[in-house]
Residue frames as a rotation matrix with the C-alpha (Angstrom) as fourth column:
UNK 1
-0.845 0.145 -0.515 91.64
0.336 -0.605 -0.722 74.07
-0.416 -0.783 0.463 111.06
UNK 2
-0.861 0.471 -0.191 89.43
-0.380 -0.347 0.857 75.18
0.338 0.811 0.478 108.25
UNK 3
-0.268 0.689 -0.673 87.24
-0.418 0.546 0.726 72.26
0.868 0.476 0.141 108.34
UNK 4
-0.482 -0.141 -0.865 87.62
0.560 0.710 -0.428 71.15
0.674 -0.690 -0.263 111.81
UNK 5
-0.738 -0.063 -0.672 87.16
0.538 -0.656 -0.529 74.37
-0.408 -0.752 0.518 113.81
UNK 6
0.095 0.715 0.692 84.99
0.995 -0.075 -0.059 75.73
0.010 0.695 -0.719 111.13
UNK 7
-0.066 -0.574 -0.816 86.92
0.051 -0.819 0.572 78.85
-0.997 -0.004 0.083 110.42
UNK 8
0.950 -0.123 -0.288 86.82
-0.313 -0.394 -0.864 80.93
-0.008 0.911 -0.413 106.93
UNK 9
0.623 -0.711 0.326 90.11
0.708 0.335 -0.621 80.58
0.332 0.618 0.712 104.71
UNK 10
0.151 -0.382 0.912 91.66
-0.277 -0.902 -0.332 84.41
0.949 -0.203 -0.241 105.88
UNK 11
0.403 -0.491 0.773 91.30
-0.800 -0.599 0.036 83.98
0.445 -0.633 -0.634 109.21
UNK 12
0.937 -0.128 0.326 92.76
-0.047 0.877 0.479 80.45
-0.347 -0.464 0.815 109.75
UNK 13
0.637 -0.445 0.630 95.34
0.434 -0.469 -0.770 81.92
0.637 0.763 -0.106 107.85
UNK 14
0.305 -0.240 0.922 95.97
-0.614 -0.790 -0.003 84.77
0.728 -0.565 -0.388 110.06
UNK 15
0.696 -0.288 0.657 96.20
-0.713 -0.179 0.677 82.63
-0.077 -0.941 -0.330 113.21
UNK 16
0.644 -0.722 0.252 99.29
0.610 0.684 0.401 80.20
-0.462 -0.104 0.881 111.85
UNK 17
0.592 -0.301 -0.747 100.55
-0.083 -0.946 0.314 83.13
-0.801 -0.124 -0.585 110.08
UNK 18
-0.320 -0.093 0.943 100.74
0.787 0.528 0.320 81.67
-0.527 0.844 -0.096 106.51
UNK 19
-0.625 0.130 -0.770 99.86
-0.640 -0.649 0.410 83.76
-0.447 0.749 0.489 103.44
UNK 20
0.446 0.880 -0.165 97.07
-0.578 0.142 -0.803 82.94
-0.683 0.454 0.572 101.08
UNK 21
0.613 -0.284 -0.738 99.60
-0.707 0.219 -0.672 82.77
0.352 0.933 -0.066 98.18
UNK 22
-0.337 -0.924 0.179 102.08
-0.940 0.341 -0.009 80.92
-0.053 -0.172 -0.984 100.02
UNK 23
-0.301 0.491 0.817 99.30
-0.592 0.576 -0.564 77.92
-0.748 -0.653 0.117 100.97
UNK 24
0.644 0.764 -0.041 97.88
-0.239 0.150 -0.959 77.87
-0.727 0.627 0.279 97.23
UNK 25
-0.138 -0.609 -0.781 101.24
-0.930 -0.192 0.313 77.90
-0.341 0.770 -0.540 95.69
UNK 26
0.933 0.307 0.186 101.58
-0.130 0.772 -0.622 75.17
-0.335 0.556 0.761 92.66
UNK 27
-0.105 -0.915 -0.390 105.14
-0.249 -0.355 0.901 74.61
-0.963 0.192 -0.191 91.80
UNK 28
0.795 0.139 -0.590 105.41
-0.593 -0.023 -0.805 74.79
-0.126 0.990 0.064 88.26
UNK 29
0.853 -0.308 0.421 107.50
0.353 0.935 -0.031 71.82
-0.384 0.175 0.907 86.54
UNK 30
0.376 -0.901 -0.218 111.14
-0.296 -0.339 0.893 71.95
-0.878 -0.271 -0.394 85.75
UNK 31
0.995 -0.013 -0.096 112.09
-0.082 0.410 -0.909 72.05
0.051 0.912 0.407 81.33
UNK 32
0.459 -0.870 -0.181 115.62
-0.817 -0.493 0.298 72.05
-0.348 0.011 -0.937 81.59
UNK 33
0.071 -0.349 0.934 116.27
0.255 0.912 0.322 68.55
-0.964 0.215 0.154 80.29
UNK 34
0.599 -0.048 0.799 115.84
0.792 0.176 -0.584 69.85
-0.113 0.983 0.144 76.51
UNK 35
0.641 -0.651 0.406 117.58
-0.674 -0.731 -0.107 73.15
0.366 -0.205 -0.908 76.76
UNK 36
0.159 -0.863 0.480 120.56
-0.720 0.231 0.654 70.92
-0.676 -0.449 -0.585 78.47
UNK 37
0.262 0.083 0.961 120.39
0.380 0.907 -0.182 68.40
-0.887 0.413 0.207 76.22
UNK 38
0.862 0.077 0.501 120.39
0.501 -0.286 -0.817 70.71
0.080 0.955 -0.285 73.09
UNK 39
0.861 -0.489 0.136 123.27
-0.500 -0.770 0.398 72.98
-0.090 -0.410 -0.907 75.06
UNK 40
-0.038 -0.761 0.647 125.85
0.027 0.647 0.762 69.71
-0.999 0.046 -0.004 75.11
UNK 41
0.410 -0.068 0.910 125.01
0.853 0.382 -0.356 68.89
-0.323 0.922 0.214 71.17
UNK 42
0.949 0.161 0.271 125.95
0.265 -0.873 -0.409 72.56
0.171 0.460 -0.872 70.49
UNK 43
0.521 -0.846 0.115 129.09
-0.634 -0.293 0.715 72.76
-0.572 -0.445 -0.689 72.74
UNK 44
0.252 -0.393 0.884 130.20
0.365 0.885 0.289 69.47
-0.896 0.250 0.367 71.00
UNK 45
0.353 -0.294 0.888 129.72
0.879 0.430 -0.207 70.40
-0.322 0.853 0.410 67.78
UNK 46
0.330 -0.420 0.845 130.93
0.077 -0.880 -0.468 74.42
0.941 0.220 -0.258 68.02
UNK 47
-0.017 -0.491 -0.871 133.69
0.996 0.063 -0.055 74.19
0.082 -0.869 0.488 71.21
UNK 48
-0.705 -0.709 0.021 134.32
0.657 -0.663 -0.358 77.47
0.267 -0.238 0.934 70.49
UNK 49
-0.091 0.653 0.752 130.86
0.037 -0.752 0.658 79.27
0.995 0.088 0.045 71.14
UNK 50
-0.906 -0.387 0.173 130.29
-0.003 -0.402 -0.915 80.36
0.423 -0.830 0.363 74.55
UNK 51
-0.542 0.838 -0.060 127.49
0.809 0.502 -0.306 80.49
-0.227 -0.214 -0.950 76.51
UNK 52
-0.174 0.540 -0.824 126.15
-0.215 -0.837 -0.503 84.14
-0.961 0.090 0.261 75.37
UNK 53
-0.600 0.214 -0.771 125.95
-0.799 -0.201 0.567 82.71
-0.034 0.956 0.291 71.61
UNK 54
-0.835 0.477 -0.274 124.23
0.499 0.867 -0.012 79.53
0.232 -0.146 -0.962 72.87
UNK 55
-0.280 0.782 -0.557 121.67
0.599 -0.312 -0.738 81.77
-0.750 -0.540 -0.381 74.51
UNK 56
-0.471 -0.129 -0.873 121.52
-0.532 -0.748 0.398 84.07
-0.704 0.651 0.283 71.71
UNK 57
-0.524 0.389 -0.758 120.44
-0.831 -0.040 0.554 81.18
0.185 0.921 0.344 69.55
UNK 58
-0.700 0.613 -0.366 118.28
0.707 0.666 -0.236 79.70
0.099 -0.424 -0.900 72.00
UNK 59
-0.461 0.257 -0.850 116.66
0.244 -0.884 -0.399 82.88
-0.853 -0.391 0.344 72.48
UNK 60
-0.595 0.400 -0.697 115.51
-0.790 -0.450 0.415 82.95
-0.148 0.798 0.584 68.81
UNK 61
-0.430 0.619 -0.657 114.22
0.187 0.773 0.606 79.51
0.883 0.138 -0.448 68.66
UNK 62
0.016 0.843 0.538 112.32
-0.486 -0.464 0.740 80.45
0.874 -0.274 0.402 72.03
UNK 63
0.454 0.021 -0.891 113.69
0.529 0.798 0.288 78.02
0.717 -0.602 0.351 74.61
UNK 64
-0.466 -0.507 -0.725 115.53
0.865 -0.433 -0.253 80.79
-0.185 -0.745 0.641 77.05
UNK 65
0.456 0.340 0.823 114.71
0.324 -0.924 0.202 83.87
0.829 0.175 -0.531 78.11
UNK 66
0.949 -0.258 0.182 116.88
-0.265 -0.340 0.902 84.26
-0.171 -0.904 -0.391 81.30
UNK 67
0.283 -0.930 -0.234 120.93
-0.472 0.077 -0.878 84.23
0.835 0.359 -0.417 80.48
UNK 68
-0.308 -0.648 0.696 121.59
-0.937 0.079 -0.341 83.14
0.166 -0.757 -0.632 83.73
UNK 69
0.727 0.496 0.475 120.01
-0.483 0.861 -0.160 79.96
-0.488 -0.113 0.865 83.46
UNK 70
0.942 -0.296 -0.159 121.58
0.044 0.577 -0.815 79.03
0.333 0.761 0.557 80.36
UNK 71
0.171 -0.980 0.107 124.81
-0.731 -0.199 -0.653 80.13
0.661 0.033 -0.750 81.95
UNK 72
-0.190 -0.316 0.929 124.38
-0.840 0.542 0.012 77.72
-0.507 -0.779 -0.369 84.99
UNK 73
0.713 0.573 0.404 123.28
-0.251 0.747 -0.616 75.12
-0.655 0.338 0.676 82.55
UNK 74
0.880 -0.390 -0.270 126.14
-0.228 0.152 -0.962 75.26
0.416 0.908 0.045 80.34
UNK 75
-0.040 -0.758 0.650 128.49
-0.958 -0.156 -0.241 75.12
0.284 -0.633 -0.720 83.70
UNK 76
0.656 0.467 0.593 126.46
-0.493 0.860 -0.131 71.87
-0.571 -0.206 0.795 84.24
């Protein structure tokens, strides 16, 4: 519509009733392959830790920051 009709960015917007941000979004890539990967070698080799001490010492080395991930990742 933009380019065809020769309409600005707002109001071609406005008449399909899209957001700006919604149009521009970028999805951002998915790490969860090392964090799952490091979560199995851990369960293996301490059965008995849980997932709040897995996070806990993912959380210092810097790979988590959201418990619920790591919890749906350790359910994996």
């Amino acid at each position: 519509m933009i380019e065809q009709h020769d309409l600005r960015d707002r109001a071609a917007y406005r008449l399909v009733k899209l957001s700006r941000l919604a149009y521009r979004y970028q999805a951002v890539e998915n790490y969860d392959g090392q964090l799952h990967v490091q979560l199995n070698r851990l369960a293996t080799d301490y059965p008995r830790y849980g997932y709040m001490m897995q996070h806990s010492l993912h959380k210092t080395d810097g790979l988590v920051f959201n418990n619920k991930r790591t919890y749906r990742l350790y359910t994996e």
